[in-house]
C-alpha positions as CSV (number, residue, x, y, z in Angstrom):
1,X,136.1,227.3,165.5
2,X,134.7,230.5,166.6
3,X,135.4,231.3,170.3
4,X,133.1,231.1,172.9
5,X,132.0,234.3,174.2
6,X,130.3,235.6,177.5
7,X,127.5,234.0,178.3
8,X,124.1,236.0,179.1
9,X,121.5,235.8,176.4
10,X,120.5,232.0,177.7
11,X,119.0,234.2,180.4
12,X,117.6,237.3,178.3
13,X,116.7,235.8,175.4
14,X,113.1,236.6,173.7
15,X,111.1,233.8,175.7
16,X,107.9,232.0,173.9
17,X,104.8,233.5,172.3
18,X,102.5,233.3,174.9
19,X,99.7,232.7,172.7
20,X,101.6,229.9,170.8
21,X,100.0,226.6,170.8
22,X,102.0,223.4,169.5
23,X,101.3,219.6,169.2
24,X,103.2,218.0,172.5
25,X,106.9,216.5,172.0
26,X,107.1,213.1,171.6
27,X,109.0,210.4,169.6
28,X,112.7,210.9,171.8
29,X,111.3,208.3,173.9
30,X,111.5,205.7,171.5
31,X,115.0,206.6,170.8
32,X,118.1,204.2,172.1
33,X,120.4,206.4,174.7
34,X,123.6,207.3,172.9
35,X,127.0,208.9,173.3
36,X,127.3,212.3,172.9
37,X,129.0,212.1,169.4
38,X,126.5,209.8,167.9
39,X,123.4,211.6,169.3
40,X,124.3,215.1,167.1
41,X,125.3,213.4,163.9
42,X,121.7,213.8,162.6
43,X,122.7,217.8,164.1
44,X,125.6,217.7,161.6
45,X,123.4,219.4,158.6
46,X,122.4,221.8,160.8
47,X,124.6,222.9,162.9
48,X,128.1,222.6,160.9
49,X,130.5,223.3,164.0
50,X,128.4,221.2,166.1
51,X,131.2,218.2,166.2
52,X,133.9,220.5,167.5
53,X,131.8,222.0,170.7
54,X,130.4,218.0,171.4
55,X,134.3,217.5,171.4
56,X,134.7,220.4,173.6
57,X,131.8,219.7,176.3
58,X,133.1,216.4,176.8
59,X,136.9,217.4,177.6
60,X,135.8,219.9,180.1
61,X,133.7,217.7,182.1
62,X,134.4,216.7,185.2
63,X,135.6,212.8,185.2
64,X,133.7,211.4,186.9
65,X,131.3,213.9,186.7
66,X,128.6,214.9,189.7
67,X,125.4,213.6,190.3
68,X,126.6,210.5,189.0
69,X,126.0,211.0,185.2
70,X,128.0,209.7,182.8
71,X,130.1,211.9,180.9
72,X,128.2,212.0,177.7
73,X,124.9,212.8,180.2
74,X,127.2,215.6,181.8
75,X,128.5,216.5,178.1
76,X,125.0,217.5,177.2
77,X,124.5,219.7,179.4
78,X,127.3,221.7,179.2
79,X,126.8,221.7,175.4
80,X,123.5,223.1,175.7
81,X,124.9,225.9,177.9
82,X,127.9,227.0,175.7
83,X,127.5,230.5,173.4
84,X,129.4,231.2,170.1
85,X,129.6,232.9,167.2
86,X,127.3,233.6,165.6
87,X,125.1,233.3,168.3
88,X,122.0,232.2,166.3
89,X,123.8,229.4,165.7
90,X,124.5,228.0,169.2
91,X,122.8,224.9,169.6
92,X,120.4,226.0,172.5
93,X,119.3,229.2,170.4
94,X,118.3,226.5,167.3
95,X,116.8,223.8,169.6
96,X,114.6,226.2,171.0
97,X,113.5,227.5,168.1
98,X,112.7,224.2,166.5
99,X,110.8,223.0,170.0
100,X,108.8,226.2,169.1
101,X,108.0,225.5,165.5
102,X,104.3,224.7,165.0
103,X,105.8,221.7,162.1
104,X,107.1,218.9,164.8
105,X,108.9,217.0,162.0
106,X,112.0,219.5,162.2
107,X,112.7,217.8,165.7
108,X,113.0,214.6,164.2
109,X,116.7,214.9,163.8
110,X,116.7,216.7,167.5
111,X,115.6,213.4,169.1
112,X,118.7,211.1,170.1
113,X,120.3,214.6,171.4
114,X,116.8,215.1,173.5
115,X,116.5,211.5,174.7
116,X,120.2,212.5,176.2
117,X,119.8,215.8,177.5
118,X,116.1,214.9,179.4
119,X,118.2,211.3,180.6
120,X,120.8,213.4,182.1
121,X,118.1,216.3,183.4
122,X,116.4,213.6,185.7
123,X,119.6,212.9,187.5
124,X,120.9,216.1,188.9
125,X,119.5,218.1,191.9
126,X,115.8,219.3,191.4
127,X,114.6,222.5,192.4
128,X,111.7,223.8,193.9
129,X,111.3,227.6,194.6
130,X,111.5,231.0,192.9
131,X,114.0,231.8,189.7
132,X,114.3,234.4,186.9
133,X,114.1,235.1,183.6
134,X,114.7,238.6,181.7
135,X,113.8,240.5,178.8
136,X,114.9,244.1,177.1
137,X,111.2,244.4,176.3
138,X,108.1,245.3,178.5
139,X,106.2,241.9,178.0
140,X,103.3,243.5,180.3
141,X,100.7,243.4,177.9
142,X,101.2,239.7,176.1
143,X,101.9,238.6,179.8
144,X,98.5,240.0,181.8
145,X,97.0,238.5,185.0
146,X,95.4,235.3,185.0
147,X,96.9,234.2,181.4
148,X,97.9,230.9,180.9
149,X,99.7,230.0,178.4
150,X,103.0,227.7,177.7
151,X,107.4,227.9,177.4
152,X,107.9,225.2,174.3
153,X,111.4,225.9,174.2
154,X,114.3,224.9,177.0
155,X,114.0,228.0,179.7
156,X,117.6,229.1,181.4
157,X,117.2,230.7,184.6
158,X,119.2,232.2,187.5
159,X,118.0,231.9,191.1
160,X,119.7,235.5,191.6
161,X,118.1,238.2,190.4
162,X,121.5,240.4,190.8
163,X,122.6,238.4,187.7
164,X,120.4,239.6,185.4
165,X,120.9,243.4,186.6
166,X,124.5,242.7,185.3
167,X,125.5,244.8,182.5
168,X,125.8,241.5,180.2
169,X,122.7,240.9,180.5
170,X,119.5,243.3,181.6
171,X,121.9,246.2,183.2
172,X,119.7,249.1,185.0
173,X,118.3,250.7,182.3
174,X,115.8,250.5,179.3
175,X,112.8,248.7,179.2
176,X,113.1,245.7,180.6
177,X,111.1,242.4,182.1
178,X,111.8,240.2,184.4
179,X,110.2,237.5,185.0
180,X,109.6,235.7,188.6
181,X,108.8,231.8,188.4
182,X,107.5,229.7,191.1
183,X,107.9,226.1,189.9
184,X,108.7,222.5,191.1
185,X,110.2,221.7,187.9
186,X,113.8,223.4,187.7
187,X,116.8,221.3,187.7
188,X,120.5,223.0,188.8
189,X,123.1,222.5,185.9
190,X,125.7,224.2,188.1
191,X,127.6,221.3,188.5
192,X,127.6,220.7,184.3
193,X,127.1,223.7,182.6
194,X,130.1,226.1,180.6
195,X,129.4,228.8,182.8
196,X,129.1,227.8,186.8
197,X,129.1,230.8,188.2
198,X,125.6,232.3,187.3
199,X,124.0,229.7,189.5
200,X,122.0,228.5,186.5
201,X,118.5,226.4,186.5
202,X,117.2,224.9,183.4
203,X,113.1,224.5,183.0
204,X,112.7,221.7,180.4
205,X,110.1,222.2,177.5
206,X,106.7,222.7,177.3
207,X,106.2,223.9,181.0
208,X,102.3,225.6,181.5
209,X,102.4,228.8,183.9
210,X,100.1,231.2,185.1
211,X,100.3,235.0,185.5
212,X,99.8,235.9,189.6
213,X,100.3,239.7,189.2
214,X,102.5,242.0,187.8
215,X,104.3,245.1,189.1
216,X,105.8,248.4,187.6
217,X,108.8,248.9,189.7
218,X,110.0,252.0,187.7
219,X,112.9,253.4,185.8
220,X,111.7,251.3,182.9
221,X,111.7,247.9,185.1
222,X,108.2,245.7,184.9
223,X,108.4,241.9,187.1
224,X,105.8,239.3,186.0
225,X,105.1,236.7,188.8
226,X,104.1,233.5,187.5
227,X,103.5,229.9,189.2
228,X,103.9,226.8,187.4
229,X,100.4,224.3,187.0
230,X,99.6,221.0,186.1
231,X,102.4,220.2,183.4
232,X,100.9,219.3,179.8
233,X,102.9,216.8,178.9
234,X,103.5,214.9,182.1
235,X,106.7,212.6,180.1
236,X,108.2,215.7,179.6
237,X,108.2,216.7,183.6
238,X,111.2,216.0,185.7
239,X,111.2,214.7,189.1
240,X,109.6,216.8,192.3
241,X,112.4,217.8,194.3
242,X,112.8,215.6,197.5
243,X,112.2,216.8,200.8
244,X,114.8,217.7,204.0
245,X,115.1,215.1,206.5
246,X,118.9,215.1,208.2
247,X,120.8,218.4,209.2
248,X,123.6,217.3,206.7
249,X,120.8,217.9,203.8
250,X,120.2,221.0,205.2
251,X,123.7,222.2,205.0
252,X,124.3,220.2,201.4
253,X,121.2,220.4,199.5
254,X,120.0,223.8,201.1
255,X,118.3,224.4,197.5
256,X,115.8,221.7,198.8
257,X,114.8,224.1,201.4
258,X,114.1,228.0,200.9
259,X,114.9,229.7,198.0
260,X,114.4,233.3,199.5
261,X,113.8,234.3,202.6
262,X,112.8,238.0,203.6
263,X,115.2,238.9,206.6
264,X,113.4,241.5,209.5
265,X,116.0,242.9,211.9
266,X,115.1,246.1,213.9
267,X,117.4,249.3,213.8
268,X,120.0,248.0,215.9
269,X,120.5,244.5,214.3
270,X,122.0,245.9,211.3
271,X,125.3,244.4,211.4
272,X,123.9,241.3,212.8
273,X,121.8,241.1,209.7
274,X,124.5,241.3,207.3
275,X,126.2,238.6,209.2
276,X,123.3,236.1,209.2
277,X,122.5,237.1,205.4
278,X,126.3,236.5,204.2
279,X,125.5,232.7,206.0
280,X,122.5,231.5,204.6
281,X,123.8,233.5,201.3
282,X,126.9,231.1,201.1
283,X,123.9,228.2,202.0
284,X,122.0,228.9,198.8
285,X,119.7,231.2,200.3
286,X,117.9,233.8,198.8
287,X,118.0,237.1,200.6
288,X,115.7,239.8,200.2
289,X,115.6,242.7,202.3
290,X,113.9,246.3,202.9
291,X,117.1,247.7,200.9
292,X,116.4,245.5,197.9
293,X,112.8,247.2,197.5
294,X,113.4,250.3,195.3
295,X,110.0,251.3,194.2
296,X,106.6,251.4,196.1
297,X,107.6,249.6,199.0
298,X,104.9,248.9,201.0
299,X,103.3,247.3,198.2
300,X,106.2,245.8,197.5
301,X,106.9,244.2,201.1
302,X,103.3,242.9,201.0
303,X,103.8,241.2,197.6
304,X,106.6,239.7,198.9
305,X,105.3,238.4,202.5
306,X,102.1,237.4,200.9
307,X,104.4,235.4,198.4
308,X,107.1,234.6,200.8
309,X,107.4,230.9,202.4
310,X,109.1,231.6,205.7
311,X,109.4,235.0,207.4
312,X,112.6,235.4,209.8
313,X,112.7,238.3,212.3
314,X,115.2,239.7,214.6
315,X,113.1,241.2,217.2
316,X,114.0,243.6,220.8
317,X,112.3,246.7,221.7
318,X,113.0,249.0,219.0
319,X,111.5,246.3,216.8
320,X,108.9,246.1,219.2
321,X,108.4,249.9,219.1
322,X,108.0,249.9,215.5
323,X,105.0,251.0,213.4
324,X,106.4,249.9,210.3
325,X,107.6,246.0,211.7
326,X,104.3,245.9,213.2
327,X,102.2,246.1,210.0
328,X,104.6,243.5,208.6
329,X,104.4,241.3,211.0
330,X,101.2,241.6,211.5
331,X,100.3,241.2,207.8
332,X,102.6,237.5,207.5
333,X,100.3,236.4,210.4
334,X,97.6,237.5,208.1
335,X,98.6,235.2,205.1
336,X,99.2,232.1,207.4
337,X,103.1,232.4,206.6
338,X,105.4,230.7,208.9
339,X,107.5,232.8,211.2
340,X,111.1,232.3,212.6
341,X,111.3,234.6,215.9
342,X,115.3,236.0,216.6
343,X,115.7,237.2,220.0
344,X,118.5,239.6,219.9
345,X,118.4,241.6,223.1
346,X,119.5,240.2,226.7
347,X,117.2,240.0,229.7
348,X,114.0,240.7,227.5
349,X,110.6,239.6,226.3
350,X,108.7,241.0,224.2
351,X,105.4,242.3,225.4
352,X,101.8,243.9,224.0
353,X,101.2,243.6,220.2
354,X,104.9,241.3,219.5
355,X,104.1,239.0,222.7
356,X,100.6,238.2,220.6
357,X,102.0,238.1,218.1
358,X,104.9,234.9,218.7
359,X,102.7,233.0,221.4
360,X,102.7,229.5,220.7
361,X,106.1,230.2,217.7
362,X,109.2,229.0,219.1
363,X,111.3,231.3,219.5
364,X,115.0,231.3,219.0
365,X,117.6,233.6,221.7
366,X,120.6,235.1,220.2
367,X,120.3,237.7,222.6
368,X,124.7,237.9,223.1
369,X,125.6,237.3,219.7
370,X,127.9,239.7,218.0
371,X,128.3,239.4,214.4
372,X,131.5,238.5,214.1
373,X,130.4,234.9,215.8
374,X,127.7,234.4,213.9
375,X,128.9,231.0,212.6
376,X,128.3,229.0,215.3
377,X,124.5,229.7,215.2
378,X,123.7,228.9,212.4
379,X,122.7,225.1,212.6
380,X,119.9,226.0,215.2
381,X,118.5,228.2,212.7
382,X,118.8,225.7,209.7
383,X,116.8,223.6,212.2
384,X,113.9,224.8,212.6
385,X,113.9,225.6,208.9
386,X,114.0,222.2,208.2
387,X,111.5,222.1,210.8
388,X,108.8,224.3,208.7
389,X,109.2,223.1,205.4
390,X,109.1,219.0,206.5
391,X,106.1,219.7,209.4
392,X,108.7,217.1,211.5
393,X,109.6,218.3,214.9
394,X,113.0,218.0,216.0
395,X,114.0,215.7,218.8
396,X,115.7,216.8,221.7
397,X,119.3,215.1,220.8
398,X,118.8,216.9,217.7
399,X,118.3,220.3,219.2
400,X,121.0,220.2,221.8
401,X,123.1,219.3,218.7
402,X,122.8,222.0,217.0
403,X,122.8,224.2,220.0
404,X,126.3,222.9,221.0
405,X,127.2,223.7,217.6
406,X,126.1,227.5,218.3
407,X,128.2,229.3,221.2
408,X,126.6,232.4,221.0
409,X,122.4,233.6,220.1
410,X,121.5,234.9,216.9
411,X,118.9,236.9,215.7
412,X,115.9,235.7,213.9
413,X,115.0,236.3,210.2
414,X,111.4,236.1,208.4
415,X,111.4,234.8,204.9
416,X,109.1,236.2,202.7
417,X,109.0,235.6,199.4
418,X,110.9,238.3,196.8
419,X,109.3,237.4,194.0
420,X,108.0,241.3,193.3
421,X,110.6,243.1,194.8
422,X,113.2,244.6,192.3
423,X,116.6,243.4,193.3
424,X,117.2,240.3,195.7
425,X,120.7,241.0,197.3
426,X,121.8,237.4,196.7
427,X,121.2,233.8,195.5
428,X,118.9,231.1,197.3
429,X,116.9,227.9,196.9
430,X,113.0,228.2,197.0
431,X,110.5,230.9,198.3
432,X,113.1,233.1,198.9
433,X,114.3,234.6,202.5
434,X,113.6,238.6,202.9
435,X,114.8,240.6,205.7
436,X,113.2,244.0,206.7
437,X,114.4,246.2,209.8
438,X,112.8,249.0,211.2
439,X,115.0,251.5,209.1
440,X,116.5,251.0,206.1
441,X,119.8,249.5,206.5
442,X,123.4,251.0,205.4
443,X,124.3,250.7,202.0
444,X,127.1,248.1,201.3
């Protein structure tokens, strides 16, 4: 048996001819569920050491597993996420290929290990929001704006764009592609793939996107937005994510909530920031801030607020005095996006342009809070994020709650959406969180 090695080239791979066009996937359905080992026999021809990794996937797994699959559900998974040599002949790198193949009678033997997989793909955690995809080509011309087109195969996908700047898999330099994906039919296989710790989301087959826009972000480095539509082959679509309705699925299920945020603070709220980031980051949140835009960033910061679900800013006077915050602001307000206000500074109120700007927005005061008690605040935040994204006001026991739970203020944060910025600081759950200050903050 060869030995697995690192994993990375689920997430880089050469993705689907956009101009392919295939018959839709069907006859799994009719298939009886089976156990792991009987559903690759018919693999056996195929895939020669496919018995031993089956074997493999299944000791691993959790018993019981999570998300209350069985173990042959979880086994799956975690078989379609393992890599070995040679790497062409890993089972997702042969699947995808045959789920790509204009003749659908090579899936034929593919079907009881597909009526498996999908079964245990409907049971774990949806997600809704923003992920990534990479290539080491520049894809700008087969991907232009306004295509349509279709992903045949199984897509893997991190909800951290840092991963794919890894040296395993994109690194810094070259051509390169990366692909943004707004979609509502992502699952997260953390809890049951071989490799837990790239935060990994799988798209299932035959998902139809569209091209929003595209940006050249230099040093070789192109990002394609793209948004999800009406699903072809509605069988073939997973569940919609469920929405928010308690604080504990707030602090559980956070990738039900915001995927990225874009995070505002003003020039003194630096450190503040990088408290409030590192929390929502260990939350599942995406951050994005002004750092993580290297390349043409007003352009960039309007992409991303214009894209963004939720903008979060810690505001006082020097954010009040601020050209730069202003036009940001300014131009979230313009695009209808929700806005978290932070109050940061004591005994003040923001006046002129900002007071217009937050009348009728509740406003949250962290105007004590140092960073280093940042914890305590954070549930009043997760509220009213909860807030915006179910449109059901809190009640008051519920808002003393998570007061009491918060001894000192905290500033506010604005998320906006990352989707064409170049490198997201960390990992989140749907349109992802960005914060911008006033001046660039201190490299970490």
């Amino acid at each position: 048996m060869d030995t697995i090695p690192d994993s990375g080239k689920r997430f880089i791979g050469i993705l689907n001819d956009p101009n392919l066009m295939c018959m839709p996937i069907s006859g799994y359905q009719e298939c009886p569920l089976l156990s792991l080992e009987e559903s690759i026999q018919p693999l056996k021809s195929i895939l020669s050491d496919i018995e031993t990794y089956a074997h493999a996937s299944k000791v691993l797994c959790d018993n019981p597993p999570a998300d209350g699959l069985t173990r042959d559900e979880s086994a799956s998974i975690r078989l379609y996420s393992m890599e070995w040599y040679p790497t062409d002949k890993c089972l997702y790198v042969t699947l995808n290929e045959t789920l790509r193949s204009a003749d659908r009678n090579k899936l034929k033997p593919w079907f009881p290990y597909l009526k498996l997989i999908l079964t245990a793909l409907k049971k774990v955690p949806s997600f809704y929001g923003t992920v990534y995809r990479g290539v080491k080509l520049d894809l700008t011309k087969e991907y232009f704006q306004g295509k349509l087109f279709t992903w045949w195969g199984f897509s893997s996908c991190t909800t951290s764009v840092a991963v794919l700047q890894n040296d395993g898999f994109l690194g810094k330099t070259g051509l390169r592609t990366i692909f943004s994906i707004e979609t509502n039919s992502a699952v997260h296989i953390k809890n049951h793939t071989y490799f837990p710790m790239e935060e990994e989301v799988l798209l299932p087959p035959a998902i139809q996107f569209k091209v929003v826009s595209i940006l050249d972000t230099g040093n070789g480095l192109n990002m394609i937005q793209l948004k999800e539509t009406s699903p072809l082959f509605p069988d073939l679509a997973l569940p919609s994510p469920k929405k928010v309705s308690s604080m504990s699925q707030i602090s559980n299920q956070s990738s039900h909530v915001v995927t990225g945020s874009f995070v505002q603070p003003n020039t003194d709220d630096k450190d503040l920031a990088d408290a409030i980031i590192k929390e929502l980051e260990q939350k599942q949140y995406m951050i994005w801030t002004h750092e993580d835009i290297m390349h043409n960033v007003a352009e960039g910061l309007a992409h991303g607020i214009q894209n963004a679900w939720v903008v979060i800013c810690l505001i006082r006077d020097t954010y009040e005095s601020s050209d730069d915050c202003r036009r940001q602001l300014l131009f979230a307000d313009k695009h209808k996006k929700p806005i978290i206000p932070i109050i940061t500074m004591p005994n003040w109120s923001p006046t002129g342009w900002l007071e217009y700007s937050v009348t009728n927005i509740h406003c949250i005061k962290w105007d004590s809070v140092e960073p280093n008690n940042v914890t305590p605040k954070i549930p009043e935040l997760l509220l009213w994020l909860r807030t915006i994204h179910t449109g059901v006001k809190p009640n008051p026991k519920e808002v003393r709650a998570a007061r009491g739970n918060a001894p000192a203020p905290v500033t506010s944060i604005v998320p906006v959406s990352p989707t064409l910025s170049t490198s997201p600081r960390r990992s989140a759950a749907h349109s992802p969180v960005v914060i911008t200050p006033s001046r660039s903050r201190r490299n970490k």
